[in-house]
TIVOBA-56190 format. One record per residue: residue in three letters; x, y, z of N, C-alpha, C in turn. Coordinates in steps of 0.1 Angstrom, whole numbers, plus 5000, padded with zeros to 4 digits. Each point is the difference from the previous one (the first is absolute). Layout:
<recs>
- aa_n_x_n_y_n_z_ca_x_ca_y_ca_z_c_x_c_y_c_z
- ALA_X_Y_Z_X_Y_Z_X_Y_Z $
...
</recs>
This chain:
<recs>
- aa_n_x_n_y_n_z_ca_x_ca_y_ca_z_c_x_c_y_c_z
- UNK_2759_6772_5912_5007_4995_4988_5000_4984_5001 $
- UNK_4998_4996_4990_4997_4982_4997_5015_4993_5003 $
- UNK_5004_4991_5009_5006_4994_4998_5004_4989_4991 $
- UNK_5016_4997_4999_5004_4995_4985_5011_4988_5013 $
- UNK_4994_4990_4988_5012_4986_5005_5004_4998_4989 $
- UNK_5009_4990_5001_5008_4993_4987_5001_4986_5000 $
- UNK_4996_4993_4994_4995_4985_5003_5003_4993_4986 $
- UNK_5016_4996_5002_5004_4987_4987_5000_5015_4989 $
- UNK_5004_5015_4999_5001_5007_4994_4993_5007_4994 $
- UNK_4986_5000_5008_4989_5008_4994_4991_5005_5010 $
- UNK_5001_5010_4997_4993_5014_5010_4984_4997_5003 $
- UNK_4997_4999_5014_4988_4996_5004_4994_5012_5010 $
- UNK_4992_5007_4992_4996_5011_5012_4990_4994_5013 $
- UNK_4999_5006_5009_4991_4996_5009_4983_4998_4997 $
- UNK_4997_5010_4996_4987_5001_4995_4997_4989_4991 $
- UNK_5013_4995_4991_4995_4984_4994_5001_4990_5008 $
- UNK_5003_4995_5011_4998_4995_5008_4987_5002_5006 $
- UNK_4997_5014_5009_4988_4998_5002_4988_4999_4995 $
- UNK_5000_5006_4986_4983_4999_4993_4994_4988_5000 $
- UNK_5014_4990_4991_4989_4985_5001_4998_4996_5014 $
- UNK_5010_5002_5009_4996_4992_5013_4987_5005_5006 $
- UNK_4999_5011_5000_4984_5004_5004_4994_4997_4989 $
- UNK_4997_4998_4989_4992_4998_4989_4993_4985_5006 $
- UNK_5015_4994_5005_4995_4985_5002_4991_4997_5015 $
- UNK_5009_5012_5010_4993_5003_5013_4982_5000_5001 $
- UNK_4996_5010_4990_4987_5000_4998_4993_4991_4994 $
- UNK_5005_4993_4992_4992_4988_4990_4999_4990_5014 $
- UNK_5010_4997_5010_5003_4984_5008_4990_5008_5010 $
- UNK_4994_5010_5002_4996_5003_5016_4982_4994_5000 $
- UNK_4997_4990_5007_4987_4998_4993_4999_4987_4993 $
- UNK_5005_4995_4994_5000_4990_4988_5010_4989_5006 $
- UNK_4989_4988_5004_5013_4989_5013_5008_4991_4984 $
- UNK_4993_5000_4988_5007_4996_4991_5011_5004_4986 $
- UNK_5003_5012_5008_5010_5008_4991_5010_4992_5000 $
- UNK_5005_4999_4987_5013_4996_4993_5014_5008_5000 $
- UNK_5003_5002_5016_5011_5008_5004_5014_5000_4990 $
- UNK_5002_4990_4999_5013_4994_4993_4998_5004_4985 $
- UNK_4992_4997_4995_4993_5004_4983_4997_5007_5000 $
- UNK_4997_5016_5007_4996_5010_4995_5013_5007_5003 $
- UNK_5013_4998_5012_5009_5001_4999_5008_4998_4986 $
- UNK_5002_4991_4995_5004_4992_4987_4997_5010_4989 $
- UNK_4988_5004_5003_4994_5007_4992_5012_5014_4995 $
- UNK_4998_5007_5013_5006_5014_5000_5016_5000_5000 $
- UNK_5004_4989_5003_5015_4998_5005_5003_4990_4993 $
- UNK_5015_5005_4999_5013_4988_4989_5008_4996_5010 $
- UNK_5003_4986_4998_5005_4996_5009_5018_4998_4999 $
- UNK_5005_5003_5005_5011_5001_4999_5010_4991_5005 $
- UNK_5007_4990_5002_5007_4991_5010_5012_5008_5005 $
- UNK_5006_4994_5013_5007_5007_5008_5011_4988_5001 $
- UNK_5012_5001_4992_5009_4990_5006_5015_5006_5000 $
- UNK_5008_4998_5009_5012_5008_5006_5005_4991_4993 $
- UNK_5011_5004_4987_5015_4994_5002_4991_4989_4992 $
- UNK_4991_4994_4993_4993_4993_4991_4997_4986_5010 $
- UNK_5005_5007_5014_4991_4986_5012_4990_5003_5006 $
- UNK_4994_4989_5001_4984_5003_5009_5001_5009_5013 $
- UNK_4994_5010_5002_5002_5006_5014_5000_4995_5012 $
- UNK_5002_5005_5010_5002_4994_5014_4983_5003_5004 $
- UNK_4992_4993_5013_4990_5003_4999_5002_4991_5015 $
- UNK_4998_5010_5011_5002_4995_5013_4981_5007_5008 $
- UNK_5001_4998_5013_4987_5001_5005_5004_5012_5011 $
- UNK_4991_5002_5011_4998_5004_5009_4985_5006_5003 $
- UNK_5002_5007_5016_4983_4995_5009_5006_5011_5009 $
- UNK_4985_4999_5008_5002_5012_5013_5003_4992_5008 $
- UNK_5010_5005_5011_5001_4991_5014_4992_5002_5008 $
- UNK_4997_4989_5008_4996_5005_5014_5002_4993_5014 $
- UNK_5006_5013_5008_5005_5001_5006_4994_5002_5018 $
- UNK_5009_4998_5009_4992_5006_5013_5012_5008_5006 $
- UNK_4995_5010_5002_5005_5013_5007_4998_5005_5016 $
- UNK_5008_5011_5004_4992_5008_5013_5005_5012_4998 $
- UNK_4990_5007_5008_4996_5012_5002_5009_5005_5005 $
- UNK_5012_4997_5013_5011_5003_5006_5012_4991_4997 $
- UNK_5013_5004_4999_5009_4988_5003_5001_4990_5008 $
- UNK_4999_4990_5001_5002_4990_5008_5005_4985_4994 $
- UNK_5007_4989_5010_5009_4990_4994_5004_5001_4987 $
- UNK_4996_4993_4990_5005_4997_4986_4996_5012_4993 $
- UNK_4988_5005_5003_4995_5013_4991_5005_5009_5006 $
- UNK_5010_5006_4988_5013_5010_5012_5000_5010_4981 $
- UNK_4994_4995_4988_5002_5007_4994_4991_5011_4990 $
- UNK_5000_5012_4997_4987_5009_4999_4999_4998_4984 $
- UNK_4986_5003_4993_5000_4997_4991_4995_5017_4995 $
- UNK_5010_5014_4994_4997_5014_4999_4998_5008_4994 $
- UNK_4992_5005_5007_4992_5011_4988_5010_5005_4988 $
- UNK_4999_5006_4993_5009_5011_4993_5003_5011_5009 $
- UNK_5013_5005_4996_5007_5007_5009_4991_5013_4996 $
- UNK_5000_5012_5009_4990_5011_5000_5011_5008_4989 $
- UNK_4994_5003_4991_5003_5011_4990_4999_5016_5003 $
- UNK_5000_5001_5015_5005_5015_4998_5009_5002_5014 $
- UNK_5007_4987_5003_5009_4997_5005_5015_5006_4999 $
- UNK_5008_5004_5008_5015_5002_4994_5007_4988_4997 $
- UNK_4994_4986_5004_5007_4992_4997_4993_4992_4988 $
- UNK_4992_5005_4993_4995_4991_4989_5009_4995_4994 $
- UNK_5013_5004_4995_5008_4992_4994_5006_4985_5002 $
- UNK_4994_5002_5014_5003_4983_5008_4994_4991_4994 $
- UNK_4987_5003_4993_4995_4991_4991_5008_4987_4992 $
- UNK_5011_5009_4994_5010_4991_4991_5008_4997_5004 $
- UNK_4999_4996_5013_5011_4993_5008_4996_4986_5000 $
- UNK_5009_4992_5002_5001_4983_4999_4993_4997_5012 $
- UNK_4997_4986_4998_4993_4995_5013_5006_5000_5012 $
- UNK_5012_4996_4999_5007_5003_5014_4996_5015_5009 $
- UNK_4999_5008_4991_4996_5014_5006_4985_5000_5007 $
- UNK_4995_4990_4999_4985_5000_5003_4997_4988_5012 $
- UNK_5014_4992_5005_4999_4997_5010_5004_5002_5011 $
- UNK_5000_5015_5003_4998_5008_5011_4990_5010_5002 $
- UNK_4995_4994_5010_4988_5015_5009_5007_5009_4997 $
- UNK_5010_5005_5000_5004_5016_5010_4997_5003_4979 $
- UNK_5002_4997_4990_5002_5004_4990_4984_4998_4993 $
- UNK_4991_4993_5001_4988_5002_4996_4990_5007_5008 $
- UNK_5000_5000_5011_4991_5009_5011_4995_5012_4996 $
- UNK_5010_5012_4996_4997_5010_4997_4996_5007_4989 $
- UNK_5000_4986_4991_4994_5001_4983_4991_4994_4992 $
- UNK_4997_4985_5011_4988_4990_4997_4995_4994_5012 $
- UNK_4993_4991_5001_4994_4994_5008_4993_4986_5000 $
- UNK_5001_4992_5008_4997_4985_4996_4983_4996_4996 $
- UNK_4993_4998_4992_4992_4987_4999_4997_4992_5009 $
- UNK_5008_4991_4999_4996_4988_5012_5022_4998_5001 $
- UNK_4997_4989_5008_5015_4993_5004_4994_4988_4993 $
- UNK_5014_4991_4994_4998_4988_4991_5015_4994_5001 $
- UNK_4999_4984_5004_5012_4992_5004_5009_5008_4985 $
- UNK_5014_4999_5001_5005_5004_4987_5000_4991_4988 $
- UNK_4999_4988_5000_4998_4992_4990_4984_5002_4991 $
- UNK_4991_5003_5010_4987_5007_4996_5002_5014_4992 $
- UNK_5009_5010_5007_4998_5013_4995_5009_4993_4984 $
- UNK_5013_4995_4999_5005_4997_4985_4990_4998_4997 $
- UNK_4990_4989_4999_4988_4998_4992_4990_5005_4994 $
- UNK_4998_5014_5005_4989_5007_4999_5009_5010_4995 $
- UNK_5015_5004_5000_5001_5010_4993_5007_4991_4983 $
- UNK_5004_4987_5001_4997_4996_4986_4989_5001_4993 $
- UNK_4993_4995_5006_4986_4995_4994_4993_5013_4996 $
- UNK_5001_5016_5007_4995_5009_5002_4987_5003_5008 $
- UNK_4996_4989_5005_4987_5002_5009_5001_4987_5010 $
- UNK_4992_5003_5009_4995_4988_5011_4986_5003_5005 $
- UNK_4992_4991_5006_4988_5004_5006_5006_4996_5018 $
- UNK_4996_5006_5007_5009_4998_5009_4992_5000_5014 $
- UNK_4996_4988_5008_4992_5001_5015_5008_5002_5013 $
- UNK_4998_5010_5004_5006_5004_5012_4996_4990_5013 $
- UNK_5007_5002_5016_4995_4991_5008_4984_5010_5003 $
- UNK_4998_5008_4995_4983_5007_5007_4989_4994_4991 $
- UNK_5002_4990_4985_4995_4993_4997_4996_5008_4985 $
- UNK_5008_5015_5000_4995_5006_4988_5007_4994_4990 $
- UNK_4997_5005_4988_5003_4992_4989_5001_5012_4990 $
- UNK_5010_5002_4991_5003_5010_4989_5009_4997_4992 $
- UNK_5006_5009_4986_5005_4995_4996_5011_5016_4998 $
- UNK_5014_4995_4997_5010_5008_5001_5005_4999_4981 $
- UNK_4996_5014_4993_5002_4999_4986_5015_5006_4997 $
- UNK_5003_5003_4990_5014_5005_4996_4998_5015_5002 $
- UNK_5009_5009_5001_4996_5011_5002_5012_5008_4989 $
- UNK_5010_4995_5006_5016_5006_4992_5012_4992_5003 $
- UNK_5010_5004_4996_5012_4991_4999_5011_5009_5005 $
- UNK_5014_4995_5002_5014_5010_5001_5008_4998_4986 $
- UNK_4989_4997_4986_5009_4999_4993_5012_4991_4995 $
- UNK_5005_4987_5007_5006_4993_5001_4994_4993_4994 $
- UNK_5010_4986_4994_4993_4986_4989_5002_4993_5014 $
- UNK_4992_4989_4997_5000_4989_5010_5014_4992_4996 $
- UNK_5003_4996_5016_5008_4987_4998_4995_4992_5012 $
- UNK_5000_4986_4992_4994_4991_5006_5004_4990_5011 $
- UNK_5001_4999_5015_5007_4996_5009_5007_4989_4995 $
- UNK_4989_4990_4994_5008_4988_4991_5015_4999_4999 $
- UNK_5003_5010_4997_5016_5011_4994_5004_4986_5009 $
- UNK_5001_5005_5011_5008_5003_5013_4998_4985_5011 $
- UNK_4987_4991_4994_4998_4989_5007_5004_4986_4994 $
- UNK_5002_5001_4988_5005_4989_4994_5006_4991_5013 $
- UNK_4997_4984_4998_5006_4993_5010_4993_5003_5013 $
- UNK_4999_5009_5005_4994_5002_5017_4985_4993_4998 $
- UNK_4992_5006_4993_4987_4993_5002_4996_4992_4990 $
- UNK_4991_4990_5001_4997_4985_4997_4990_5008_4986 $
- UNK_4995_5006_5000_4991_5006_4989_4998_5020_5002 $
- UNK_5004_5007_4985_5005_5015_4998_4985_5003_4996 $
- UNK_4990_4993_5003_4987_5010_4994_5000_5011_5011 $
- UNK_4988_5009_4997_5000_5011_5008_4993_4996_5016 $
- UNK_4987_4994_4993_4992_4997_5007_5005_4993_5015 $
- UNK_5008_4989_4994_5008_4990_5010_5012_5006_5009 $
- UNK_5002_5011_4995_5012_5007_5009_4997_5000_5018 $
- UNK_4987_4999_5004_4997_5000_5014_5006_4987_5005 $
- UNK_5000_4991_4995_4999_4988_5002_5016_4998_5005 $
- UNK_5010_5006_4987_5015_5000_5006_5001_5011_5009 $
- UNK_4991_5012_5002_5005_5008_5010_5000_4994_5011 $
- UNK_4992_4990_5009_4997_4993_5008_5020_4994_5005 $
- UNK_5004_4994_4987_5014_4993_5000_5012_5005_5003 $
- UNK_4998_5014_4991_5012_5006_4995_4993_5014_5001 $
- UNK_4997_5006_5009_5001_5017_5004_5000_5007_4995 $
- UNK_5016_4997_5005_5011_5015_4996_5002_4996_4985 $
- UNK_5003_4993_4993_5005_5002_4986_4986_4997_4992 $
- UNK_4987_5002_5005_4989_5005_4988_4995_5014_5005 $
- UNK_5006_5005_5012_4990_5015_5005_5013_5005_4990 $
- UNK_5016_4995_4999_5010_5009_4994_4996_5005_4984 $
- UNK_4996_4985_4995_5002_4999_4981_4985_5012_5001 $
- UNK_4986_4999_5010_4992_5008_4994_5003_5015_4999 $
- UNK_5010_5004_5013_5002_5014_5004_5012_5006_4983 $
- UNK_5002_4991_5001_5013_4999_4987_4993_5003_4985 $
- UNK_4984_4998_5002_4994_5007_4984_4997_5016_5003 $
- UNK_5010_5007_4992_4993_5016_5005_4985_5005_4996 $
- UNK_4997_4993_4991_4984_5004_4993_4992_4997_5016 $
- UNK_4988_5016_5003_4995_5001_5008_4987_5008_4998 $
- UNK_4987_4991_5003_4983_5001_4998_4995_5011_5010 $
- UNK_4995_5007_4995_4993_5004_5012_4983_5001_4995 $
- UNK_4992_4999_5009_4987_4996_5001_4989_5009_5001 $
- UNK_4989_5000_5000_4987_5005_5006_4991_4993_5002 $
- UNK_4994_5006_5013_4988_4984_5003_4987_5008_4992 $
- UNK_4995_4986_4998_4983_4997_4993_4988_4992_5011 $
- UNK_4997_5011_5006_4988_4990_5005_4992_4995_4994 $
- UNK_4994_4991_5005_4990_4990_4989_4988_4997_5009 $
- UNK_4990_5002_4992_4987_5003_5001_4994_4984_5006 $
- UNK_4996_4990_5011_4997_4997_5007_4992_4988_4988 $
- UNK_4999_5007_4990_4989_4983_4991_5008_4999_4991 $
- UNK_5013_5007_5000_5009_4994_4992_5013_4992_5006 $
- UNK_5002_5002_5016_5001_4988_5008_5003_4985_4996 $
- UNK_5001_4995_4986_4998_4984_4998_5012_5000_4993 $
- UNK_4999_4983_4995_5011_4993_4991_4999_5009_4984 $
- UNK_4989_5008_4999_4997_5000_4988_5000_5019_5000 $
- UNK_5010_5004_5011_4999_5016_4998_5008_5007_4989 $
- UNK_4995_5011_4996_5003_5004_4988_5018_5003_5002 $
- UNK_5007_4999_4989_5013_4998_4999_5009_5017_5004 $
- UNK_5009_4998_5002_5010_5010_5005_5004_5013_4985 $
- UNK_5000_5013_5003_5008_5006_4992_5008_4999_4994 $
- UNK_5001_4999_4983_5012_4999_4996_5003_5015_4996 $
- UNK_5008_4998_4988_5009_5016_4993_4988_5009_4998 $
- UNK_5001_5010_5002_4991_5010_4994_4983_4997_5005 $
- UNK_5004_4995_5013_4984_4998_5008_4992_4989_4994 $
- UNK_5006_4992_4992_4988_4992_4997_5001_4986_5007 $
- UNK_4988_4998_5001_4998_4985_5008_5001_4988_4996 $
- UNK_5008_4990_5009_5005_4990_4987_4987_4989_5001 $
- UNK_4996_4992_4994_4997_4991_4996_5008_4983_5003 $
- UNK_4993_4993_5004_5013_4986_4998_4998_4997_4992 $
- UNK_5007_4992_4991_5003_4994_4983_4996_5010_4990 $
- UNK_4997_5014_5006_4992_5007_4986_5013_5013_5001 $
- UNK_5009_5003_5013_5012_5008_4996_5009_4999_5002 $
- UNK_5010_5008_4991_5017_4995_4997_5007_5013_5004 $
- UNK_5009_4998_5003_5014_5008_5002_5008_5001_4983 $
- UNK_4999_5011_4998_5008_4997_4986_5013_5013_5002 $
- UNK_5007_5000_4991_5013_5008_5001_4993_5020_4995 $
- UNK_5009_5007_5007_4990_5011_4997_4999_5009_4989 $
- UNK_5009_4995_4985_4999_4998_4990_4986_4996_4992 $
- UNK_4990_4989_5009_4985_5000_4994_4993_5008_5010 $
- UNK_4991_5011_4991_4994_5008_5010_4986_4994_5010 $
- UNK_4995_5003_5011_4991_4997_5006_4987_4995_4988 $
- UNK_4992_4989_5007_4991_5000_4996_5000_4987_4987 $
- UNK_5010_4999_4997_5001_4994_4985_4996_4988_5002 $
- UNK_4992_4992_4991_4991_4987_5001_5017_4992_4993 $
- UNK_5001_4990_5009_5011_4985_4992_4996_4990_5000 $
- UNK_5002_4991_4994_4998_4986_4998_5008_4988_5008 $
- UNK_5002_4994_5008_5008_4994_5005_4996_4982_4997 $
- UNK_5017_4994_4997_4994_4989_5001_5011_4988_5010 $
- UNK_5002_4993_5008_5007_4995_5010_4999_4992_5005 $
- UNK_5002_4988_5007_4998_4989_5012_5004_5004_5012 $
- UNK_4994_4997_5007_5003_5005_5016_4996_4980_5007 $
- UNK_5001_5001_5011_5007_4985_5004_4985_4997_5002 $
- UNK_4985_5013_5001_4989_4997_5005_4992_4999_4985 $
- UNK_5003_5008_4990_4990_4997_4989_5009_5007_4987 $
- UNK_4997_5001_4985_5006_5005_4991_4990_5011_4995 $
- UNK_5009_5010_4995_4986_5012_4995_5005_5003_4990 $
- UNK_4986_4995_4989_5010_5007_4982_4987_5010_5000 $
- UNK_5007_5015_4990_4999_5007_4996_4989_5007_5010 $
- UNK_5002_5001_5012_4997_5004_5015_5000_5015_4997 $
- UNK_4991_5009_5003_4997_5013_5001_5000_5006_5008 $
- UNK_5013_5011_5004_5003_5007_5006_5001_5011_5005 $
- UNK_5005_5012_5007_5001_5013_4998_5010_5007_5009 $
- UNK_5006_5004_4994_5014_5009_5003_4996_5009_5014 $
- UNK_5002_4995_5015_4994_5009_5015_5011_5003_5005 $
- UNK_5012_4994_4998_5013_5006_5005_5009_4998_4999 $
- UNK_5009_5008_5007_5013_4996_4996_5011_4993_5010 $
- UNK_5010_4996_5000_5012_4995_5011_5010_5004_4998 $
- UNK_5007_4999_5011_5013_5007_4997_5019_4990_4991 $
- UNK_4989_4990_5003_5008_4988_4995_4992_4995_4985 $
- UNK_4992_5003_4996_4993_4999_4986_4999_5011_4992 $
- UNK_5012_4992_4990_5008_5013_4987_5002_4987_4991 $
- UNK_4999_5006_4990_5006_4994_4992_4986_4997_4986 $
- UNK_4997_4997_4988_4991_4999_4994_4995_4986_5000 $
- UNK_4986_4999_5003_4992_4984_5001_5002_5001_5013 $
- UNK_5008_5007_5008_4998_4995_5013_4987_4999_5007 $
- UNK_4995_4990_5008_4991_4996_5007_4994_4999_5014 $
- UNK_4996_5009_5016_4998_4997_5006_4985_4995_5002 $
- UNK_4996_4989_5003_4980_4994_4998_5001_5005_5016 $
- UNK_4989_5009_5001_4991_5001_5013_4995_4985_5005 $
- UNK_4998_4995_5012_4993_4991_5004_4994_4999_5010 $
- UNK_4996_5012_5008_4990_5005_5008_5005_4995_5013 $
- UNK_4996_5004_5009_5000_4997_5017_4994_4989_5007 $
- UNK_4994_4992_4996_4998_4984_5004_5008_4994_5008 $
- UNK_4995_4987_5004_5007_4997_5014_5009_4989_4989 $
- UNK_5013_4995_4994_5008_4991_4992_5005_5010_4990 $
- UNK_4995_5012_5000_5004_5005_4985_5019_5003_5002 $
- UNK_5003_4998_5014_5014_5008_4998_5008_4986_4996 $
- UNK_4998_4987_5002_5005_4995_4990_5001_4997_4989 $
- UNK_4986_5000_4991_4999_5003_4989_5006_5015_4990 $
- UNK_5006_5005_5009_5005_5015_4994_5015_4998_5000 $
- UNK_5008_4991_5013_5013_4999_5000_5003_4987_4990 $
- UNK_4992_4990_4999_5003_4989_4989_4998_5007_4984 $
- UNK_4992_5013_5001_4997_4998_4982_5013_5013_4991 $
- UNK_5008_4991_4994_5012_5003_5000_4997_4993_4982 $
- UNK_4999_5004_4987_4995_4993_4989_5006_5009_4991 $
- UNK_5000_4993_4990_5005_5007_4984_4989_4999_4993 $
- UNK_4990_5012_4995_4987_4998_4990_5001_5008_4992 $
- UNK_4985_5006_4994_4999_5004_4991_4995_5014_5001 $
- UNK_5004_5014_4999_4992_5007_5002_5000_5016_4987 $
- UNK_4983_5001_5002_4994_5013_4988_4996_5007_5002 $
- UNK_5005_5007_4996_4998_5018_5007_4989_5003_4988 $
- UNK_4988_5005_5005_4990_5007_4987_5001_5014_4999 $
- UNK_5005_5003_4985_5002_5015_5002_4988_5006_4992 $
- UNK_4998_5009_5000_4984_5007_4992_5004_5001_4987 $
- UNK_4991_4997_4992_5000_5001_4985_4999_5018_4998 $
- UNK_5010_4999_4988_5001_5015_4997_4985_5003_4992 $
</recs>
């Protein structure tokens, strides 16, 4: 049965979605001078996206990466876990808060760790939803989203105001160093809880330039080419973006709807992929903008 969305009040089956997109799939495969954007234009109306008649919010984010071990030891005391086993009697522990997940005796017998990751690391990778991660044996992998306990995020931020000198995520290691106990408390304090699966990675894709992390519904993100959109726009949908970021400005920038966040709701909402690079995580914590964004929907 064809799925049906509803977009600004008008019924979009799936199948309209897909025809032109592969229509366009086959014309770009082969041809280094296809007019992506214009053959798009072509099939699709463009629609603008503005909440409340203000420009949307339009923030960033990247893969972390991280160093891990194989066993507990000093700082790496914390696991990053599978999904809980589904034919379990305790599957329902799933929807339990984080706190419930910082004890062995309570995940042991339903999941199992990945790697160990300092805890300011593991928050990172379960915001972000991925990390690529090198152990001390020198392997190297990456830890994708797997499932959730259901919970919304809240942000330790909450709970640090005043204690540390800067509330980005990335920098929270920095006050753990200072202040311990009141950043391991505000993180344990968000009940929203990730759990993972590892991806080995194939040995020539090893570089600065390896292919990008899973997003929603298996697809692979791209840097600057995928967005996080609210799950109101279905997978796949080509947007337009246009914004300043502190490193360059992108008008009418071509995009595509790869996933979603648990903190990105709302319509025009915006997350820009910006890939796993060695600077990108501050480029992702500064890009914080009001732009412009177009949802293309398929011509009836």
């Amino acid at each position: 049965m064809d799925s049906k969305f509803l977009i600004h009040g008008e019924t979009i089956t799936l199948n309209e979605i897909l025809f032109p997109l592969r229509d366009i799939q086959k014309q770009i495969q082969g041809n280094k001078n296809f007019d992506l954007l214009g053959e798009i234009r072509k099939q699709f109306k463009e629609v603008e996206l503005k909440p409340n008649s203000e420009p949307p919010l339009i923030t960033g984010y990247y893969e972390v990466r991280v160093q891990g071990r194989t066993k507990p030891s000093g700082k790496y005391l914390y696991p990053a876990l599978v999904s809980p086993k589904e034919n379990s009697k305790e599957t329902h522990s799933k929807s339990y808060p984080r706190e419930y997940w910082k004890e062995e005796s309570h995940w042991k017998t339903v999941s199992h760790p990945i790697v160990y990751l300092t805890l300011t690391d593991l928050h990172l990778a379960q915001l972000e939803g991925s990390a690529l991660v090198q152990t001390e044996t020198k392997e190297i992998f990456r830890i994708n989203y797997a499932s959730d306990n259901g919970f919304d995020y809240l942000s330790p931020a909450v709970h640090l105001t005043g204690v540390c000198p800067t509330l980005k995520p990335y920098e929270l290691k920095f006050c753990m160093e200072t202040n311990p106990k009141e950043v391991s408390e505000a993180i344990w304090k968000n009940p929203r809880y990730i759990f993972f699966e590892k991806e080995i990675l194939p040995k020539k894709q090893l570089s600065d330039q390896m292919i990008g992390p899973l997003g929603s519904g298996g697809i692979r993100l791209v840097p600057e080419r995928s967005v996080a959109m609210d799950k109101q726009i279905p997978l796949g949908f080509p947007v337009l973006v246009s914004f300043k970021s502190i490193q360059q400005t992108y008008n009418d920038h071509l995009v595509f709807v790869h996933d979603r966040g648990n903190a990105i709701q709302g319509e025009g909402r915006v997350d820009f992929y910006l890939g796993n690079e060695s600077g990108v995580d501050k480029l992702a914590n500064q890009l914080l903008s009001k732009g412009k964004v177009i949802l293309f929907v398929p011509k009836k």
